[in-house]
N, C-alpha and C positions, 0 to 999 in steps of 0.2 A: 625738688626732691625726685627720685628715680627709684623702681626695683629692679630685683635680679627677676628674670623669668627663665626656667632650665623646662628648655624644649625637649619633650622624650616622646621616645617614636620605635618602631619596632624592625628591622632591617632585614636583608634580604640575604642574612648568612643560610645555607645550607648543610645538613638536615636540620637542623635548629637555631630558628634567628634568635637575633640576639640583641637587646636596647640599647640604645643611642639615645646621647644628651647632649646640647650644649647650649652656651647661657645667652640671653640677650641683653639688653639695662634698656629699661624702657619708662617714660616720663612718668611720674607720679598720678593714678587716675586713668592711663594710655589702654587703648582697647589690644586685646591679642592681635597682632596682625599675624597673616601669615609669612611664610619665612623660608626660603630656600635653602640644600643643600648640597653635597658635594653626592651624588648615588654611586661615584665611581668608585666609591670609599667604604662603601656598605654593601655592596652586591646588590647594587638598585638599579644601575646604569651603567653605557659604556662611557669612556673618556672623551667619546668625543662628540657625548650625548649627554653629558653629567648631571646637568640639572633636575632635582624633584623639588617638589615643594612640599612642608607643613602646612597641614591644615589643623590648629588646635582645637578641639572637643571636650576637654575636659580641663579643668584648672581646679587646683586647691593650695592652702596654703602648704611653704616650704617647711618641715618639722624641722629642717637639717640649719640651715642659714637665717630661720625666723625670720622677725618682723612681719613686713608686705609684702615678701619675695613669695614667689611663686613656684610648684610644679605644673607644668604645661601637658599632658598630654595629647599626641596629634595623630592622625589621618597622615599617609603618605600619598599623593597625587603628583601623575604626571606636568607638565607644563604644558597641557592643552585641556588640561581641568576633569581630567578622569582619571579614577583610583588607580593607583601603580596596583601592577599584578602582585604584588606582594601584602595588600592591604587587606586581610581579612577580614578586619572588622567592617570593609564597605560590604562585602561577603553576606553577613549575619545581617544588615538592616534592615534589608526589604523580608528576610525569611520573620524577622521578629517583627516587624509590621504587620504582615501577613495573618499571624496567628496573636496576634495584640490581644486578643477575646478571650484567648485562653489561660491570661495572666499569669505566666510560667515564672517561678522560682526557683534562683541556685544555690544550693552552696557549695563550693570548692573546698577543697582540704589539700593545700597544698605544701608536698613531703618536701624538702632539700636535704641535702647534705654540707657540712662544713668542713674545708681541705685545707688545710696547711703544709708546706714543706714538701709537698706531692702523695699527700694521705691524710685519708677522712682524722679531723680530730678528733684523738683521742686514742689515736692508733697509736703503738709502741714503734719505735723506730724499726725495729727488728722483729716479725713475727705477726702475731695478730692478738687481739683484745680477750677474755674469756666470751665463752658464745654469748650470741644473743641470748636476751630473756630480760635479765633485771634492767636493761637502759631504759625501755620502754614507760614513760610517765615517773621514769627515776628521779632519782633524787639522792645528792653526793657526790664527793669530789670525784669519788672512784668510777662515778658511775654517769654523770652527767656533765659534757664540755658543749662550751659555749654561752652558757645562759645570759652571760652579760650583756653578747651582742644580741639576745632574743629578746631581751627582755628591752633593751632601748629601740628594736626595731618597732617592738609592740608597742611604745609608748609615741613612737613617730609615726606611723598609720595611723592611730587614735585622735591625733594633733593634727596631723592632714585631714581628717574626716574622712578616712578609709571605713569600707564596713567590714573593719578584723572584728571576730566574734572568740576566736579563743585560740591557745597555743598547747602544745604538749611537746617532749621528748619522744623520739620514735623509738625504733625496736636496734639502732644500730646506734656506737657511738658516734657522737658530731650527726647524728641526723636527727630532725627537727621536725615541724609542721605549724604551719599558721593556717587558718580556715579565714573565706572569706562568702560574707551571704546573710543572709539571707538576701539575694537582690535578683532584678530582671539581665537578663542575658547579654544588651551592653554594658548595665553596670557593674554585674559582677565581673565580666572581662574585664573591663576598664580599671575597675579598682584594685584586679588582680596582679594585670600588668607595673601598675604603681608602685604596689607593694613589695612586687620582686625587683624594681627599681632600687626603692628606698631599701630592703635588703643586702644588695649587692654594694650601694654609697657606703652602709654604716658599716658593714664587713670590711670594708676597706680600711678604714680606720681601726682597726682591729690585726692588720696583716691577717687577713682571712679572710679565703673565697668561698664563696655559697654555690653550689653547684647541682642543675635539674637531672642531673646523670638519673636514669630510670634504672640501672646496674652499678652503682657506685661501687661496690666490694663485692667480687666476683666469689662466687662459690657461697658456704652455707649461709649469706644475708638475704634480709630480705632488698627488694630495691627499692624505688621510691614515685611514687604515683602523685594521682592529683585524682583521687574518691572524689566524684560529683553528684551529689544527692539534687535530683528536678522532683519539680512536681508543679502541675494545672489546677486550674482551680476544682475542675473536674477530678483530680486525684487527690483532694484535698478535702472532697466530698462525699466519694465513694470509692469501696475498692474493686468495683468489677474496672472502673477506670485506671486502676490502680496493675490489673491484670493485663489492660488491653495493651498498655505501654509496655510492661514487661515482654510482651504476646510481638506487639510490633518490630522491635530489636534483634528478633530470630526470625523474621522473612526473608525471603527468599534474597540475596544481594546485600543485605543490611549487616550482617557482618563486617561483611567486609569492606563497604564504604565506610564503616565507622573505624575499624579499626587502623584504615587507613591515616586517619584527621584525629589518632587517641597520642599521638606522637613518636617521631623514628626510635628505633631501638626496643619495639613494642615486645618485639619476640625472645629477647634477652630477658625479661623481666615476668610476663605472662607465659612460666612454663607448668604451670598445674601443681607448684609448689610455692612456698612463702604464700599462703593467703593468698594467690592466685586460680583462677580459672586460665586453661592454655586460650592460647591467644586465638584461634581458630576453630573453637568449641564456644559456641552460645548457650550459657546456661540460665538459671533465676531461678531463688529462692528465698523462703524465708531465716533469718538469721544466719544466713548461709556466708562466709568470710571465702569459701572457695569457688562462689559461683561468679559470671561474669555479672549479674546485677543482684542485688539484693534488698531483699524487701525487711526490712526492718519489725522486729517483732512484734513493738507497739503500735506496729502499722498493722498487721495481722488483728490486733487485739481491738484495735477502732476501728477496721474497718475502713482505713482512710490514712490518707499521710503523704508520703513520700519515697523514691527509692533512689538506689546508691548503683551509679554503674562505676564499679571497678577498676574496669578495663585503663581509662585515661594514664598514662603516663605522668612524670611531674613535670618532662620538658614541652606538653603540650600548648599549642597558641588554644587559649581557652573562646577564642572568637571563633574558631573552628570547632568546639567539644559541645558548648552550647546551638549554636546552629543544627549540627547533627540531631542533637537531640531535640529541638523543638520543632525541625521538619521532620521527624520520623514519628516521633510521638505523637503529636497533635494534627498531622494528618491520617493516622491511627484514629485516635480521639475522633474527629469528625465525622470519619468515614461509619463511626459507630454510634453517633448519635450524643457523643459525649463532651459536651463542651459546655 
């Protein structure tokens, strides 16, 4: 007997990479080996340097092909056994080691859009849809496309043992959002990356593409983000902790290192309209939809919880979104006695 194992790994497209798969049959029982690839094919490598190698890290089962088969996720490594520059999540490990104590929690909210025929669906061939407002958690033919393919994505995360926690329609038509979390900073990446895997397979089968565009329909929509609500256990305990990270994200430089790793296209999206703070103005508040972080009302009300930075794009590497934030914060946190 044999399975399939489908190796997935993150490449070296610019400004926004982009995943890669492909299958191996491996003996029934057989451990993950790892696995070479073509880098000249991905923007990993030159041609007459091609070889990377997979290092797999994650495995669950396949939702798509069943049985024993497998999804593989891997580690990109050079051929002398150090992380290709492109590996962000070798990036994140030693920063989330580092602050291990501080038991940090994500969850991701992440927005797509759905394109068919060269336009978000649901778009009229000619012209544009009535405004925004009722697509938003709608519900109706008139009003909500795609559910078919959201609704079998969601039921293939759940089957893999992805941690999806819930789904809604967003504020445009054919845009969407799956939330993934509550988890630690490689696993909520890790399971993130998956997920936007397995979304992009089953849209396939659909003739329909899923797309992270953080400006999908230019002019009066909204665009599409990836809201990361963290929290320490220190912020989970008290909210002057709750302040110091908000506090920490407006010093001096932190801007703009964050917004650099929130993903390209940041400034099309983050213009102090649609539910955005501008993209070079650090704000935080409570209940606030227009500020760059927000502190959640029932957070206000305990005294304790969680908060939501904004800023992230949806075509963000979430191994970069998370690191940011657990070196800024919880070296914050420390420095103040809160951990």
């Amino acid at each position: 007997m044999s399975y399939k194992a489908e190796y997935i790994w993150v490449d070296g497209t610019e400004p926004t990479a982009k995943l890669r798969s492909k299958t191996r049959i491996l003996a029934d029982g057989a451990e993950l080996p790892d696995w070479g690839f073509d880098g000249s094919s991905t923007n990993q490598a030159p041609g007459d340097n091609s070889d990377c190698v997979l290092k797999p890290v994650l495995c669950v089962p396949d939702p798509i092909r069943g049985g024993d088969n497998k999804l593989v996720l891997c580690e990109v490594f050079l051929v002398d056994g150090t992380p290709h520059p492109t590996n962000n999540r070798a990036k994140l490990r030693p920063v989330a080691e580092k602050y291990a104590a501080h038991d940090s929690w994500f969850g991701i909210e992440q927005e797509y859009t759905f394109f068919q025929a060269g336009r978000p669906l649901g778009f009229p061939e000619t012209g544009f849809p009535a405004p925004q407002g009722p697509y938003y958690c709608g519900v109706g033919a008139d009003e909500v496309f795609g559910r078919d393919i959201v609704e079998t994505h969601l039921d293939a995360c759940l089957e893999a043992g992805i941690k999806v926690s819930g789904i809604n329609a967003e504020v445009m038509p054919g845009q969407w959002e799956f939330q993934i979390g509550p988890a630690g900073p490689l696993e909520v990446s890790d399971h993130l990356w998956l997920a936007r895997w397995l979304l992009y397979r089953i849209a396939e089968d659909f003739d329909v593409a899923a797309t992270l565009d953080p400006k999908p329909a230019k002019g009066d929509w909204n665009g599409a983000g990836a809201h990361t609500n963290f929290s320490t256990k220190a912020m989970r305990e008290s909210y002057d902790a709750i302040i110091t990270a908000c506090e920490s994200m407006g010093a001096e430089g932190k801007i703009e290192e964050h917004i650099a790793g929130y993903g390209p296209g940041i400034q099309e999206r983050l213009t102090g309209q649609h539910e955005t703070a501008p993209w070079n103005v650090y704000s935080y508040g409570v209940s606030d939809r227009g500020a760059s972080v927000r502190i959640p009302w029932q957070v206000q009300v305990d005294k304790k919880g969680y908060i939501e930075d904004r800023r992230p794009n949806a075509n963000i590497d979430p191994y970069n979104v998370t690191r940011l934030l657990v070196n800024t914060c919880c070296e914050a946190l420390e420095k103040a006695g809160q951990v």
